[in-house]
C-alpha atoms as an extended CHARMM CRD file, in Angstrom:
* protein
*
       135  EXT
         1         1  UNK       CA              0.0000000000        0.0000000000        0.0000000000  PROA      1               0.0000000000
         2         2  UNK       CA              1.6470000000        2.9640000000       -0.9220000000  PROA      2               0.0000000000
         3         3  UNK       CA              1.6460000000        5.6770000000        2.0430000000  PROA      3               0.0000000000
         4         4  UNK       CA             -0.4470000000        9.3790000000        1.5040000000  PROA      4               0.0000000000
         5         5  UNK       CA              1.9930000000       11.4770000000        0.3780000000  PROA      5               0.0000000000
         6         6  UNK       CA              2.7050000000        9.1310000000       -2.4200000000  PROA      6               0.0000000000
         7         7  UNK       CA             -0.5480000000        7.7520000000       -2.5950000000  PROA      7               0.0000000000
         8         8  UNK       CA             -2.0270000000       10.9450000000       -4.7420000000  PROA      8               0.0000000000
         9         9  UNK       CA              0.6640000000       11.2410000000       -7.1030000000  PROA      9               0.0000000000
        10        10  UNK       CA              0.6370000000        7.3040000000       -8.2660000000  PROA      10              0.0000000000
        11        11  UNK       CA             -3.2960000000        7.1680000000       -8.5170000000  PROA      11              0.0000000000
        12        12  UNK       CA             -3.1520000000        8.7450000000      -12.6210000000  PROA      12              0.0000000000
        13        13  UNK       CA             -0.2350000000        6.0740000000      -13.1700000000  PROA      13              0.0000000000
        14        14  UNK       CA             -2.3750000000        3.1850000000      -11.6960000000  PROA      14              0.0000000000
        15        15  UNK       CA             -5.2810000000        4.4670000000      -13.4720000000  PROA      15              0.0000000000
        16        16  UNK       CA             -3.4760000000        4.1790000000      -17.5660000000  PROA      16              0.0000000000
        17        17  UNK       CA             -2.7270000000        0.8900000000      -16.4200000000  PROA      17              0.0000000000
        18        18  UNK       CA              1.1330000000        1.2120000000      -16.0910000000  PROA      18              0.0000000000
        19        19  UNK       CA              2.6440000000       -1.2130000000      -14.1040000000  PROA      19              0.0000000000
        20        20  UNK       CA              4.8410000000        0.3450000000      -10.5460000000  PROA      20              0.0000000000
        21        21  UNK       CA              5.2750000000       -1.3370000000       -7.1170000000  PROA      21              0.0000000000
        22        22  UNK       CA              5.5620000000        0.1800000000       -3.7170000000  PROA      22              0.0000000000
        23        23  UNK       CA              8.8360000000       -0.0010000000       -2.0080000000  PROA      23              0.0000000000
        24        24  UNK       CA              8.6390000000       -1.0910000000        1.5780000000  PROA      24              0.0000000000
        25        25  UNK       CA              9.9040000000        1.2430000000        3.9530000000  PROA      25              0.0000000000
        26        26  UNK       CA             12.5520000000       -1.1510000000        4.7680000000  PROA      26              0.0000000000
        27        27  UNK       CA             13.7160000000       -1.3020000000        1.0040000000  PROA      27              0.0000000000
        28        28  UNK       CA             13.6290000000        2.7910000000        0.6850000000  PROA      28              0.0000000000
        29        29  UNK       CA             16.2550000000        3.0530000000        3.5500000000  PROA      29              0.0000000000
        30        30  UNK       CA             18.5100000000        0.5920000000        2.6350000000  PROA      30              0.0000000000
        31        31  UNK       CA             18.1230000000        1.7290000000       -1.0990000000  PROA      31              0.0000000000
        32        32  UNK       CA             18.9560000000        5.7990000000        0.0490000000  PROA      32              0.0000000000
        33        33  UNK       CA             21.7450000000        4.2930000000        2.0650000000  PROA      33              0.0000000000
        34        34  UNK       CA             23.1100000000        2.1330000000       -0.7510000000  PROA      34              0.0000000000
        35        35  UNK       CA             22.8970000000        5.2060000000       -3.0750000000  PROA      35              0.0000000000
        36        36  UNK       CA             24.7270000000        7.7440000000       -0.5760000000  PROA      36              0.0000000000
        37        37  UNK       CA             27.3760000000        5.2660000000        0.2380000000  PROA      37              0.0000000000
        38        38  UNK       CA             27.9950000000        4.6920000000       -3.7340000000  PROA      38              0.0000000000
        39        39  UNK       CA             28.1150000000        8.4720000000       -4.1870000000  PROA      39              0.0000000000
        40        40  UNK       CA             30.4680000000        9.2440000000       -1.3720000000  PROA      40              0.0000000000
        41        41  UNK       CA             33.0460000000        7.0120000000       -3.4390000000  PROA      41              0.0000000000
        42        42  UNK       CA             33.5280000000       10.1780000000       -5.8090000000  PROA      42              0.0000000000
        43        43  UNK       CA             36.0820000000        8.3980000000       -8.0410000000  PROA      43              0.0000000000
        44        44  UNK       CA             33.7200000000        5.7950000000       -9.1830000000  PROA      44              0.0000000000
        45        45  UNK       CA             31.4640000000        8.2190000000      -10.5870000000  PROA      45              0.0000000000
        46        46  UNK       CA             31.2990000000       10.3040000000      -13.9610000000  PROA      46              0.0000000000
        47        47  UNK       CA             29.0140000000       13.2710000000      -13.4640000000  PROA      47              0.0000000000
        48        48  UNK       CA             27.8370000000       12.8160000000      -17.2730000000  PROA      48              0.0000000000
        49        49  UNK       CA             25.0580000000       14.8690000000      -17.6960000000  PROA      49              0.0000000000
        50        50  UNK       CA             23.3250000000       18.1110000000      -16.1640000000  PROA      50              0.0000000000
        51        51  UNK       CA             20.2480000000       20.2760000000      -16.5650000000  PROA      51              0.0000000000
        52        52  UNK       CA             18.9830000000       22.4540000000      -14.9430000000  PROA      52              0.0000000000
        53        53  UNK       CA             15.1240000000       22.2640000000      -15.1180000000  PROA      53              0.0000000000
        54        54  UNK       CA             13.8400000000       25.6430000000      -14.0780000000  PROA      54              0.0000000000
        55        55  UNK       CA             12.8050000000       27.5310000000      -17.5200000000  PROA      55              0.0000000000
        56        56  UNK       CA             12.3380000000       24.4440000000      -19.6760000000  PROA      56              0.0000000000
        57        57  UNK       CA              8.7050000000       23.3250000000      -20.3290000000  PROA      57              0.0000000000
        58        58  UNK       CA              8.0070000000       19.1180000000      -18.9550000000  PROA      58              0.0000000000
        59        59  UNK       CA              8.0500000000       18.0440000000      -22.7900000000  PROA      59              0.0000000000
        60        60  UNK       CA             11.6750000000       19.4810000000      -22.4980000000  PROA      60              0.0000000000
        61        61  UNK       CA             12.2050000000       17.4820000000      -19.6360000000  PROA      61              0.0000000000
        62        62  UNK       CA             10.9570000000       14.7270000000      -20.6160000000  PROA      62              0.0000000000
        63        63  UNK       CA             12.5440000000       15.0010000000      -23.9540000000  PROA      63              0.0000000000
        64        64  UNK       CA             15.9320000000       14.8030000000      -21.7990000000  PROA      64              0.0000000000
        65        65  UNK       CA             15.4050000000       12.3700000000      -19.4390000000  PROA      65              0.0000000000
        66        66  UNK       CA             14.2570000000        9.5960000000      -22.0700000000  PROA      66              0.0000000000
        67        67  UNK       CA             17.5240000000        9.7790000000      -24.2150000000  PROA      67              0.0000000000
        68        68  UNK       CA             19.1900000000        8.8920000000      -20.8650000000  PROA      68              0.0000000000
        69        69  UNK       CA             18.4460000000        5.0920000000      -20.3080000000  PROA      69              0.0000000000
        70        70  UNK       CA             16.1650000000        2.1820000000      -22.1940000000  PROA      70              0.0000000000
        71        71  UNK       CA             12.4130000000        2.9450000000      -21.3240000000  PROA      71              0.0000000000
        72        72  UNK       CA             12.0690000000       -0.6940000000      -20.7280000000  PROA      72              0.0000000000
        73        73  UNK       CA             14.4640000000       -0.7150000000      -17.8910000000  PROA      73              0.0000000000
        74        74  UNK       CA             12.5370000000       -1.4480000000      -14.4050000000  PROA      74              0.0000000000
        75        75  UNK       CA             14.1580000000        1.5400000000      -11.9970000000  PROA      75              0.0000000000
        76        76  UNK       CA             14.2900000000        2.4060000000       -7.8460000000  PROA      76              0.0000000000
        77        77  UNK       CA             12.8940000000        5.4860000000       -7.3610000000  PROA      77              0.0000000000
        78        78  UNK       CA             13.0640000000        6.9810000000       -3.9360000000  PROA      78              0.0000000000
        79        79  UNK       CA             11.9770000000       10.2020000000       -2.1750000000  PROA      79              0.0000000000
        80        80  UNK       CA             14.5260000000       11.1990000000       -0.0650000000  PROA      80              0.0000000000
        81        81  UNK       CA             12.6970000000       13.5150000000        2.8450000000  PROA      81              0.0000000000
        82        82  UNK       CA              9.8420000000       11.1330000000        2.3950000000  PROA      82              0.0000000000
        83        83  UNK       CA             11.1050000000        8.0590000000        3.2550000000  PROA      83              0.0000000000
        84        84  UNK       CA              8.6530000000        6.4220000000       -0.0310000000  PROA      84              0.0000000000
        85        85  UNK       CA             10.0560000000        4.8270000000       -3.4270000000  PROA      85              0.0000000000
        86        86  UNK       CA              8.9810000000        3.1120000000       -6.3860000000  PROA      86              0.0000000000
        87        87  UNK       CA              9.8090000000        0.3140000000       -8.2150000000  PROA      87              0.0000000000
        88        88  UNK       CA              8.4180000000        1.6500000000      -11.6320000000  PROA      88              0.0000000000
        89        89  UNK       CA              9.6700000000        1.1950000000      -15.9270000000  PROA      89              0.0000000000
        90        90  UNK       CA             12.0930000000        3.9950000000      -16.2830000000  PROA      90              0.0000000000
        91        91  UNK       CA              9.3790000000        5.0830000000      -19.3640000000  PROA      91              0.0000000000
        92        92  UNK       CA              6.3880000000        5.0050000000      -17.3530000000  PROA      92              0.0000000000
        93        93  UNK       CA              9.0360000000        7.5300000000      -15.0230000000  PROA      93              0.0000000000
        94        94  UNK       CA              9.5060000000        9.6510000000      -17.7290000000  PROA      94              0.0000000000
        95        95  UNK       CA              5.7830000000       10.0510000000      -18.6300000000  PROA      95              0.0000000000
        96        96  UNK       CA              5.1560000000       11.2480000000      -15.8210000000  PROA      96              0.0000000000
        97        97  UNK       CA              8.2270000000       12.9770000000      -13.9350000000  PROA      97              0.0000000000
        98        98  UNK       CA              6.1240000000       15.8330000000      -13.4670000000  PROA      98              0.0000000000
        99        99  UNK       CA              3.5030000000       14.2000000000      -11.3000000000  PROA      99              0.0000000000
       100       100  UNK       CA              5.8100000000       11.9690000000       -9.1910000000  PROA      100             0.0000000000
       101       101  UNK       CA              8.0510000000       15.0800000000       -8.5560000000  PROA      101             0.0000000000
       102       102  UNK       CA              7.2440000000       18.4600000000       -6.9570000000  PROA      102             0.0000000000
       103       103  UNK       CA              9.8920000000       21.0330000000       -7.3380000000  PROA      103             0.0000000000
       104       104  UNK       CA             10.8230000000       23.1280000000       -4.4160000000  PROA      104             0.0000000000
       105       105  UNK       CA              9.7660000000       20.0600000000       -2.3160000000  PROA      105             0.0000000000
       106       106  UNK       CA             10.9970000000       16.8490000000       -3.6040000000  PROA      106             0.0000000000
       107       107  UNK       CA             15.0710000000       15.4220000000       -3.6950000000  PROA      107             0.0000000000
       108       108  UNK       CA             14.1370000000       11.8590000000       -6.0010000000  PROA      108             0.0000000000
       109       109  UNK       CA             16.8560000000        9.3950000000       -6.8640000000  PROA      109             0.0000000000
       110       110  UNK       CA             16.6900000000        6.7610000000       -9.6130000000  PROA      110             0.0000000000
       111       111  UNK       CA             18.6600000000        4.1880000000      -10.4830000000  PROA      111             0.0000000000
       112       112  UNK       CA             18.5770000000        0.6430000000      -11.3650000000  PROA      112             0.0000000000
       113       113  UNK       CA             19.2330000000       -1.8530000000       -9.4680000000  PROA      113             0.0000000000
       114       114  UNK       CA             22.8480000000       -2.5610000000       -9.9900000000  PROA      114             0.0000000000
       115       115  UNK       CA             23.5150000000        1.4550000000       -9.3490000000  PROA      115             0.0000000000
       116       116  UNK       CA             25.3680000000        1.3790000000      -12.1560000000  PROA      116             0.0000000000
       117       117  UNK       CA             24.0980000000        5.1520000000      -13.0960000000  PROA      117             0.0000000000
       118       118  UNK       CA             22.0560000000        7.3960000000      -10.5920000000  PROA      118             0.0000000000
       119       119  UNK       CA             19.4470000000       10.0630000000      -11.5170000000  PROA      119             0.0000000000
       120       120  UNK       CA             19.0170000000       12.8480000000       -9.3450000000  PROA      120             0.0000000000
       121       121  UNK       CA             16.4400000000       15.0850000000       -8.8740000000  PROA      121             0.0000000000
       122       122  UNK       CA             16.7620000000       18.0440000000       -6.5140000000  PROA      122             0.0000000000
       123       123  UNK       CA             14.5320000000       20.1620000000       -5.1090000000  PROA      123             0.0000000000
       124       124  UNK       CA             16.5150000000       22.9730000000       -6.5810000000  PROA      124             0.0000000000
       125       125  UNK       CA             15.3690000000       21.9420000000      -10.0240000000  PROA      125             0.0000000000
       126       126  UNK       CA             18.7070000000       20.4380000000      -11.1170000000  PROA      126             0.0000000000
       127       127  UNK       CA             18.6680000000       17.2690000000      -12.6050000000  PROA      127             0.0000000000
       128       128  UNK       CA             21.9730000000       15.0480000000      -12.5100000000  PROA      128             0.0000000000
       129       129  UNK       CA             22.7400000000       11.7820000000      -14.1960000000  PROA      129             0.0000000000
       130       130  UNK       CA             25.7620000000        9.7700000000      -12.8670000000  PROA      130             0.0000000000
       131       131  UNK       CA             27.2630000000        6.9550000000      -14.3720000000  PROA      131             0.0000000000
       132       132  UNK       CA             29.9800000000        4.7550000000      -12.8740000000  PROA      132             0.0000000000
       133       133  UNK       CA             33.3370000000        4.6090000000      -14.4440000000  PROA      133             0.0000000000
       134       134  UNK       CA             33.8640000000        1.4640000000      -16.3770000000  PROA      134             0.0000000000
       135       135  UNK       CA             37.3320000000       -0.4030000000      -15.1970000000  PROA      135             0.0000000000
């Protein structure tokens, strides 16, 4: 069952039909704390791609985000301050970044399971992609 706060912004996904599962709140700590612990190892990361989100219209956005991984990919999505996440297609994120996320409110992370790239989206309305380095 997906808790209030998140509960309102998943009910239009739910209703096209688009497949997502709730995160226990169990699996959204240790998924932040996997995430942060990656990203502290600075070195293994490439900071590929940035944009910052504040004048561009959510086509734009959208536009961006889905030329940065396979729409069929099944992603982690996690709200930081609210302690919620989503297991969700990284298309169906896409679609509908703009009702999952609320700027000036909302620090979201994505990545897939292997955190072999991390998506980032602060409050701030900066969007970061990082990738690990390949060895």
């Amino acid at each position: 069952m997906v808790r209030p706060v998140l509960a309102s912004r998943v009910e239009s996904i739910e209703a096209t039909g688009h497949w997502l599962e709730v995160l226990s709140p169990a699996e959204v700590n240790e998924r932040i704390e996997a995430i942060r612990a990656a990203l502290e190892q600075a070195e293994a990361w490439i900071e590929d791609e940035e944009m910052d989100t504040l004048d561009l219209l959510p086509e734009e956005v959208r536009l961006w985000l889905g030329n940065l991984q396979p729409h069929d990919q099944v992603v982690e999505a996690c709200w930081v301050s609210l302690k919620e996440g989503l297991r969700i297609s990284y298309g169906t994120f896409v679609s509908h970044y703009d009702d999952l996320w609320l700027p000036a409110a909302d620090d979201v992370l994505v990545s897939d399971r292997t955190l072999s790239w991390v998506l980032e989206l602060d409050h701030e309305e900066i969007f970061r992609l990082r990738r690990r380095r390949h060895v």
